[in-house]
N, C-alpha and C positions, 0 to 999 in steps of 0.2 A: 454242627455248623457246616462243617465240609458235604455232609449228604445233603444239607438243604441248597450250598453251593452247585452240586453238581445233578440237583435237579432246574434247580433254576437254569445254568446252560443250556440245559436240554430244551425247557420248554424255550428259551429265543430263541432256537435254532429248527426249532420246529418248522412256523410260518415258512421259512425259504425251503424246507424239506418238502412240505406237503405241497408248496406253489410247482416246483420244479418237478417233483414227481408225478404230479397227478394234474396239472392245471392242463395238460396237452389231452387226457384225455376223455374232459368233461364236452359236453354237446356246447359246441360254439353257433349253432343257429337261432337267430333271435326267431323264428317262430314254432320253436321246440315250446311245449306245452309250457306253462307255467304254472306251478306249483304255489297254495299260499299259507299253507300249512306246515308248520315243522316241530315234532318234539323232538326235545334235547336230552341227552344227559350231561353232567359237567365233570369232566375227567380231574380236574386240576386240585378242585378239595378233593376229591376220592383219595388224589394220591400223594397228596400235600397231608393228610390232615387221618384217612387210614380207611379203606374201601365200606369195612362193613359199618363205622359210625358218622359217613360223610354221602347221604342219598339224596341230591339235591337233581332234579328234573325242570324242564322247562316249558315250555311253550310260546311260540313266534307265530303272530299272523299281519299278514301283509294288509294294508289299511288299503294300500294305492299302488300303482306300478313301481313307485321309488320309494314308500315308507312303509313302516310295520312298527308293532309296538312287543315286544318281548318280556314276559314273567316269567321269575326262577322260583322253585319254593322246595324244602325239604329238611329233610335232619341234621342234623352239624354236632359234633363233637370232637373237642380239642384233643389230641393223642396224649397216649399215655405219657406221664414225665418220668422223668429219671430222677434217681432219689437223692433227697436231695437233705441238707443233716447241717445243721446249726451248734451252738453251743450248748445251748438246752433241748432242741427240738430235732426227732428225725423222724422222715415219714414213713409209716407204714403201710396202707393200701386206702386206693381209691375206692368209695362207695358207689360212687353214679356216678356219668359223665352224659349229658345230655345237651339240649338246645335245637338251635333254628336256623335256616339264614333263607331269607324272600331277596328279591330283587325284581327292575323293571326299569326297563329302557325302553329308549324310543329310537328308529334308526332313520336316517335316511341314505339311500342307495345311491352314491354319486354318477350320476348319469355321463357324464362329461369324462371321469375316470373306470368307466364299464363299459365292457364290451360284451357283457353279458346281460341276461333278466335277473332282475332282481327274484328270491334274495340271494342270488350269486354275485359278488362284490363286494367294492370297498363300499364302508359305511360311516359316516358319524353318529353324533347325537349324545343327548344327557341321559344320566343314570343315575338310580337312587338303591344302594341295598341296606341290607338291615341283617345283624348276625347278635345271638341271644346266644352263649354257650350260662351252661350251668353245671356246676363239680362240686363233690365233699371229697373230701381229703382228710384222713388219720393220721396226726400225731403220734410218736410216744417222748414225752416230756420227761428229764430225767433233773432231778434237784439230788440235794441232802437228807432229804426226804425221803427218797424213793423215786418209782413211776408212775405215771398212771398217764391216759389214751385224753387228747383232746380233737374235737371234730370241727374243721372249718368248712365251713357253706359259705361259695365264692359264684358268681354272677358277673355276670361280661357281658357289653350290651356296646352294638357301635353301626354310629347311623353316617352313611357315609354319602355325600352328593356329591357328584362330580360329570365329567367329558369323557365321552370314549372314543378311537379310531378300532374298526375293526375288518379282519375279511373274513368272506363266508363262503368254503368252494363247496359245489354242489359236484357230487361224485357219483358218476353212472345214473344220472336222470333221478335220483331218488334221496343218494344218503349225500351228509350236511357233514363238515368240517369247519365247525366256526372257533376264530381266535380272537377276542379281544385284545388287541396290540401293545393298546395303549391308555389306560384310562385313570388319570391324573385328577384327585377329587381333598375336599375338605372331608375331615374324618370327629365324628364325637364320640369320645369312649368316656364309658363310667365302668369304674371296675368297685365293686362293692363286697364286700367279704367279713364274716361274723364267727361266733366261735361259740360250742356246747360240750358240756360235759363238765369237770372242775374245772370252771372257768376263773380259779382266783387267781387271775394273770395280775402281775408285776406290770409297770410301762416296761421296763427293759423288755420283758416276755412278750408282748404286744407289739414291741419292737420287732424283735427279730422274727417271729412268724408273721409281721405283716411283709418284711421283707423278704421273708422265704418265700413266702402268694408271690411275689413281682419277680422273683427265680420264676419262678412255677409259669405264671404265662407268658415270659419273655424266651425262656428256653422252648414253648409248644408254639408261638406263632410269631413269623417269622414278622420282622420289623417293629415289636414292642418295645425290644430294649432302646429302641430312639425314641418312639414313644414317652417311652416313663422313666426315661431316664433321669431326671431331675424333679419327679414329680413323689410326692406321700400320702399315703392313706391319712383322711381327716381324723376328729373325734371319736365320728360313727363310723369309719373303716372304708370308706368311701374316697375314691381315687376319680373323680373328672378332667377331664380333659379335651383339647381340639388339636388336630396337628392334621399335617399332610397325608392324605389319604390314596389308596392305589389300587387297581384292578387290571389284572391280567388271567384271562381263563380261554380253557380250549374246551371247547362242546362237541359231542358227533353226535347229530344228531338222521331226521329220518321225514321227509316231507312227503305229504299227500295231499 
């Protein structure tokens, strides 16, 4: 929690770093070329979530002098967790950790608030993204009995709509620093999770490894434990839900 704390300062504190550092030396004439081209990468899951399982790229093209429509798409996967040990169950290693995350916004360039060409400036507009992680995860289960190894296969899935404020400084005629500032949205999560091997789980056993899974992705992504904090897995292991959703990301990207 503390390191996700003191990343988190970092990225607000960005926005006024890179306005004040670099906004004096961007082309301030409105008939410097105009650019409507731009690929991104997105730094924020890279470094939120672990460089080489978070390759998420974009693409931004400007529709109109003041609008554009922007798609994100790429691989995602949830960092490794720390281990994590119940009364009957501890885990022992991750088998896969995979997934997805798309998105696509739409902006508009505030005219009135720019003194630049778009797409340098502030921007609003609605957003809609989409993230798919997938993990199996090893138990080792220990009874009276004995031990022996059980495998859960867990699925995350969260479709998020919402609003965003953003700026986007254009650095040295060419490369792109864009921050979404602010982006405030309705969030649907289904977390779904199943179990192989001797599966002749107890309720109590079902119990506590479904609540070890709700460790498991509240400790790898930040803001679930408000989430799911009053929520449980059904019958069929399946956890839905709706709450508040949020986005904040920093892209640098590169226009042509």
């Amino acid at each position: 929690m503390k390191a996700i704390a003191t990343y988190c300062s970092v990225l607000l504190t960005m926005p006024w770093f890179a306005y004040n550092t670099f906004a004096q030396k961007t082309v301030k004439d409105s008939t410097t070329k105009t650019y409507k081209n731009i690929v991104r990468y997105n730094v924020t899951g890279a470094l939120l979530f672990g460089i080489g399982k978070y390759i998420v790229v974009g693409y931004e093209r400007m529709l109109s002098p003041r609008t554009s429509v922007s798609v994100n798409l790429g691989s995602a996967a949830l960092p490794k967790v720390l281990a994590i040990e119940t009364d009957s169950f501890q885990t022992r290693r991750e088998s896969d950790r995979t997934g997805i995350n798309a998105s696509i916004d739409y902006r508009f360039y505030l005219e009135k608030e720019n003194k630049f060409n778009a797409p340098h400036g502030l921007y609003i507009g609605p957003y809609y993204s989409y993230n798919r992680f997938e993990d199996d995860q090893q138990w080792m289960r220990h009874n009276s009995a004995g031990s022996n190894e059980i495998l859960s296969s867990s699925t995350f899935d969260i479709h998020t709509f919402g609003f965003e404020l953003g700026y986007q400084l254009l650095l040295w005629r060419r490369f792109t620093l864009d921050m979404v500032m602010v982006g405030p949205g309705l969030g649907f999560y289904k977390y779904k999770a199943s179990f192989t091997g001797n599966v002749n789980l107890s309720v109590a056993n079902k119990e506590q490894l479904y609540e070890a899974l709700k460790q498991r992705i509240t400790q790898r992504f930040p803001g679930m434990n408000f989430v799911f904090s009053d929520k449980n897995f059904d019958a069929d292991g399946v956890i839905k839900t709706s709450d508040v959703g949020y986005r904040y990301i920093i892209h640098i990207g590169f226009c042509f």
